[in-house]
N, C-alpha and C positions, 0 to 999 in steps of 0.2 A: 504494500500500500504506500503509496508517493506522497510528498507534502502537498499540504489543500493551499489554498488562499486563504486570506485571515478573516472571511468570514467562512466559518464552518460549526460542527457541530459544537469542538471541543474551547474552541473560544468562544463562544455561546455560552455554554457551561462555566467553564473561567469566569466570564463575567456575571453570572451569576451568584458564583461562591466569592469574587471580588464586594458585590452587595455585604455580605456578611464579613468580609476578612478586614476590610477596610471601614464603609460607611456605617454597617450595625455593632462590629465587635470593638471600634476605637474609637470611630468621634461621633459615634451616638452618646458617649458619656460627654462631653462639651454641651451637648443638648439639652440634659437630662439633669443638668447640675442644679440647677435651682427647685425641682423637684425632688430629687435626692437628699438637700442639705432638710427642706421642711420635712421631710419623714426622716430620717434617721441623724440629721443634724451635723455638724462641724462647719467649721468656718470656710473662708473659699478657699483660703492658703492651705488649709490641711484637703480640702478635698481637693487640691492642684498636687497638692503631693499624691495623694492615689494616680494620679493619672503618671506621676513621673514613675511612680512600683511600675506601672500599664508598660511602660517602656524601659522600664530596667528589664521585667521579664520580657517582652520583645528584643533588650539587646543579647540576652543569656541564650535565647531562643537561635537568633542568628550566630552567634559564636559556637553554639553546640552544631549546627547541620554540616561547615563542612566535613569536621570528622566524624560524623555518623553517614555522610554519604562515601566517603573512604572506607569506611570499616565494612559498607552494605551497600556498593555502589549497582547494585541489578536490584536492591527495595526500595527504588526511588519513588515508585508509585505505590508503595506498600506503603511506606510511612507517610505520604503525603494523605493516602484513606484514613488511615487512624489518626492522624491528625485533624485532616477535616472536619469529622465525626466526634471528636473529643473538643473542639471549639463550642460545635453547637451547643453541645451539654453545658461546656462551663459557663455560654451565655444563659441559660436555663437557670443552671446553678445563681449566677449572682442575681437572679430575681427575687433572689427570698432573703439575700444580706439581709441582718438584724442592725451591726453596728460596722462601724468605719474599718477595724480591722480585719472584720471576716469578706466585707467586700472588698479589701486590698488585697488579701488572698487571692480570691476572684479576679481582682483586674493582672494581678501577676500571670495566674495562668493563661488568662487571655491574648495578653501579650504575646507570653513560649509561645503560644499555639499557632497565631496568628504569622507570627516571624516564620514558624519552619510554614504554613500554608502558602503563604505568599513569595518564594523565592522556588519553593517546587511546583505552585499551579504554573505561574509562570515559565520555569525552565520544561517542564511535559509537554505545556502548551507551544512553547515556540516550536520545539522539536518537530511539532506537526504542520509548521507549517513553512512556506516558500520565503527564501533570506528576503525579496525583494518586496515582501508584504510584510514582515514580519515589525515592522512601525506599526502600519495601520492596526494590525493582530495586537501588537499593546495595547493600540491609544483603545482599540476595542475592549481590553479584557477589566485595562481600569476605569471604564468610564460605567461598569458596575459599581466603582468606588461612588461616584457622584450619584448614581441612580439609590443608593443607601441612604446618602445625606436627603435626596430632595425626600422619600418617602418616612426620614426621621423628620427632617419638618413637616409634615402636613402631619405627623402624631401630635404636636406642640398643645394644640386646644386638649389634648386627653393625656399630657405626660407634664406639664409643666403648670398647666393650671391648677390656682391654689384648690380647687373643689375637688380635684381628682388626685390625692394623695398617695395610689398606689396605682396610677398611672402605669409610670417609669419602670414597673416592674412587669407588669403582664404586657408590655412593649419590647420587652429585653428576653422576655420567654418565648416570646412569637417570634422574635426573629432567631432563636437559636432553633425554632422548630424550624424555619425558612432554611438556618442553614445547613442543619441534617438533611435534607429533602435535596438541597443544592450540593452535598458533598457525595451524597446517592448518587444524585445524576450526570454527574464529572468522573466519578467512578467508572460508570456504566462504561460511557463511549470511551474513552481512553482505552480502558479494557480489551474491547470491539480493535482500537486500530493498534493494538501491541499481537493482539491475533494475528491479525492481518500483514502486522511488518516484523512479527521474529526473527522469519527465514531470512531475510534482507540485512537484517542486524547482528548477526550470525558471529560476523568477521571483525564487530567491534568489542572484542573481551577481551583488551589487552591493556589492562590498567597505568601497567609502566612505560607501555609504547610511546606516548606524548605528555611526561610529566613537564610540567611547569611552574616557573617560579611567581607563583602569581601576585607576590608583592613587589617583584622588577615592573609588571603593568601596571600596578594599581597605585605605589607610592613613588614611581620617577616625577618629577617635572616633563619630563619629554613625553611623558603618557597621557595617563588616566587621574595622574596628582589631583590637580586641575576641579574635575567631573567631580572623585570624590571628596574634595573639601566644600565643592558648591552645594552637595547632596547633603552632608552633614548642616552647613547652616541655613537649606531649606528646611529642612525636621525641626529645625531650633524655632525658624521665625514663623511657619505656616501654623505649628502647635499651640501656639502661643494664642494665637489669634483666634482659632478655633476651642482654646479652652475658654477664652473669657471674653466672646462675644455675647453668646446669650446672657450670663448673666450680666453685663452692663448692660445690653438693652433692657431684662428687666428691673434692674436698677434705676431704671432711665421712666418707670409705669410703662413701657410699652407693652399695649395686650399680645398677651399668649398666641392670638392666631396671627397677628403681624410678626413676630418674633420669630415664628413658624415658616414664614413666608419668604424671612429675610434668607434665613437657613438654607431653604427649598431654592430660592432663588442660587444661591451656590451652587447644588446639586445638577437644579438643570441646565445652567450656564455650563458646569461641568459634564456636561452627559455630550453637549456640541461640541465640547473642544478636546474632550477625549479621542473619537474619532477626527475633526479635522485638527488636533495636535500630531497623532499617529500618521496622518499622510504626511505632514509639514515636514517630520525628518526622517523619513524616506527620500521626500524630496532634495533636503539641506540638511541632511546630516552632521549639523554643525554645533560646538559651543554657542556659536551666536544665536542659533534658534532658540536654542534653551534662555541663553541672556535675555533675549526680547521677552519673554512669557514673565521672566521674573521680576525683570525692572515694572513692568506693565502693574505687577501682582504688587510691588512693594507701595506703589502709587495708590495702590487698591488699598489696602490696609491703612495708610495714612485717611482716608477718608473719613475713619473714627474722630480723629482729632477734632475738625470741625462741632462737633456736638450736634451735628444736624444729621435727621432721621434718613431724608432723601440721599445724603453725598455719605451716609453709614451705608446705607443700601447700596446706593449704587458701586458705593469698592467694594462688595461684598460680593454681588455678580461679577464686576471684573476678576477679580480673585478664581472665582470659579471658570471664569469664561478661558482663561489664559495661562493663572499659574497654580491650579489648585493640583489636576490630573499629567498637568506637564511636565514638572520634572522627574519625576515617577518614572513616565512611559518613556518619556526621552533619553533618560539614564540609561533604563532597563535596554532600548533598541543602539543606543550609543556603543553599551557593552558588548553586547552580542555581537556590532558590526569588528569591533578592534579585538576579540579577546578570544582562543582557539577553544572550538566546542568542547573540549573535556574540559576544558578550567573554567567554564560558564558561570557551572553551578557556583563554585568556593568564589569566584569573581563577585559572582552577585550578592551571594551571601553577606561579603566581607564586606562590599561597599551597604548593604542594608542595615549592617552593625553602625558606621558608622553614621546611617540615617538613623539609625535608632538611640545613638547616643545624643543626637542633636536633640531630637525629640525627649530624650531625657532629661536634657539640661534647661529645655524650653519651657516649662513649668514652673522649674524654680527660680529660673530669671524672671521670668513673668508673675510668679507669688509675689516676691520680695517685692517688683514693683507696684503692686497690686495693694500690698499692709503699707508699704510707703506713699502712696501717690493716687491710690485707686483704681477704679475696675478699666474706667477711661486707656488714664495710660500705661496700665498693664497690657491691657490686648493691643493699644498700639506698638508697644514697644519689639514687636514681632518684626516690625519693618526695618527696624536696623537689621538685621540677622536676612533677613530678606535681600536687602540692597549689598550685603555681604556677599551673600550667594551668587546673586545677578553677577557682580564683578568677578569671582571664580569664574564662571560659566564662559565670560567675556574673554579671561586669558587664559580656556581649556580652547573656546573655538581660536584664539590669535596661536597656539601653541599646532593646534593642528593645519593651520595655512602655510605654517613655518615648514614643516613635516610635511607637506602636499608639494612644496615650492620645492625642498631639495628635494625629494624623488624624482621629480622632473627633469631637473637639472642632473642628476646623476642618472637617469635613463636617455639625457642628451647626449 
């Protein structure tokens, strides 16, 4: 069985369990915050620290796959089903948190789970499909990410309103049912095409054949440096923003369904620019493409500051429209273009650790500004780390024109 185009069954499915990996199992809790604190209580600094546990166990998560794909490199799809499978549950699970610590437990696992979900739906998924689609097969698989966020906002009237106090929970259980039903049916067809393409695959068991040093790619300046430092203070500055935007709009009295609305508006800004981000670097496969999306995004994020409801809004769709699902899917197809298919996986992995670290770190910078400064410019403060990133992404694309120009010249 030959690779498909990146619309097919198995990216269908991806992006489905993306719904769950991404939008239900991590920044539904940014949503959920203010519902959460009125039932089971703490302050916002201590519930930003749950969400940094969410991404310490996401970076533990990432650190552990690539020697567990070394040790079991033919159970890549084994452990990516029992991980699926064991997501939903613990989204199930923390619908019945009592107190702060036992739902820290909860958002720890979430994290592990979500980390090894999301670098194996991915690497299965590409596999299946054609190098010269394989953008657009991203921009596809995460713009289930946005499709999570828009259908966690339009929950807002029954998860954050003060009337419905145990909202937030029978929301978090429905979607871990969604995503047992979606780790089912990603199962399924992958299954069907490892049938299909065994006998084909016969002649790649040769683990030592094409070892590589994959910290010579991923930490030179003449590589991948670059990508992964821009990747890192996206996690830092898009977290930030996304943990304490609800709650300063309701800080702000804005009603629960506007609130809801602003969220959703992210979602579906992101659901278009997932698929037209994924052609964009097919087409321009460059640092620079990524720079555009973020500078656009940091722009967006500043629109808090204003204190006006309309220019909060509208950065918030830009956000989504440009640099929410962007550096994600553009990373992810940047890698695969520069980095030889056995060292994909440990490639992706590694660079996900250090998105995960950023994402770790983004809470507590954003707490501290938050008990100092307020909810205001705590979620702005996302934007420096933002404008940080942009500027990496701008001298990973000048680092690879440099690298385009001498091949040239050494092919003259």
């Amino acid at each position: 069985m030959g690779q498909k185009s990146a619309w097919n069954g198995i990216t269908l499915w991806a992006s489905l369990l993306f719904v769950v990996i991404l939008g239900f199992s991590r920044l539904s809790y940014g949503m959920f915050l203010p519902g959460i604190q009125r039932d089971i209580g703490g302050s916002y600094s201590q519930l930003g620290m749950l969400g940094t546990i969410n991404f310490i166990g996401y970076l533990v998560g990432t650190l552990c796959l690539p020697p567990l794909i070394s040790r079991f490199p033919d159970r890549k799809h084994a452990i990516n089903r029992t991980t699926s499978f064991l997501l939903g549950l613990a989204m199930i699970g923390s619908a019945f948190s009592d107190h702060l610590a036992q739902l820290g437990l909860w958002r720890f696992a979430i994290g592990f789970l979500s980390a090894l979900a999301t670098v194996l739906v991915l690497s299965i998924s590409m596999d299946a499909v054609r190098p010269a689609e394989q953008g657009a097969a991203s921009g596809l698989i995460w713009l289930g990410g946005s499709a999570g966020i828009l259908l966690t906002g339009l929950s807002a009237p029954f998860t954050i309103d003060p009337s419905h106090l145990q909202g937030w929970r029978y929301a978090w259980a429905a979607m871990g049912v969604f995503g047992i039903a979606a780790a089912f049916g990603f199962a399924v067809v992958t299954s069907k095409r490892r049938q299909g393409s065994s006998s084909s695959q016969a002649e790649v068991k040769t683990p030592d054949q094409q070892r590589v040093k994959v910290y010579r790619l991923l930490f030179s300046p003449e590589k991948l440096l670059f990508l992964i430092g821009s990747y890192f203070f996206f996690g830092a500055g898009y977290i930030i923003y996304f943990t304490y935007l609800i709650p300063y709009l309701v800080s702000r009295g804005i009603p629960a369904l506007f609130a809801g609305l602003i969220w959703s508006g992210i979602g579906l800004a992101g659901m278009f620019n997932g698929w037209v981000g994924g052609r964009a670097i097919d087409r321009w496969p460059s640092g620079y493409t990524l720079a555009a999306g973020l500078s656009l995004g940091t722009v967006g994020v500043l629109g808090i500051t204003t204190g006006n409801l309309f220019f909060t809004a509208l950065g918030a769709v830009t956000i989504g429209l440009v640099s929410f699902i962007t550096p994600p899917l553009m990373t992810t197809s940047l890698l695969r273009r520069h980095v030889p298919h056995r060292a994909y996986a440990a490639c992706l992995s590694i660079a996900t650790a250090f998105f995960a670290a950023g994402q770790m770190m983004g809470p507590i910078v954003g707490g501290v500004g938050v008990q100092q400064y307020g909810l205001q410019f705590g979620a702005a403060s996302g934007a420096i780390f933002m404008g940080i990133s942009a500027g990496l992404a701008g001298l990973y694309g000048q680092k690879q024109r440099k690298t385009k120009t001498r091949d040239l010249h050494l092919g003259a």
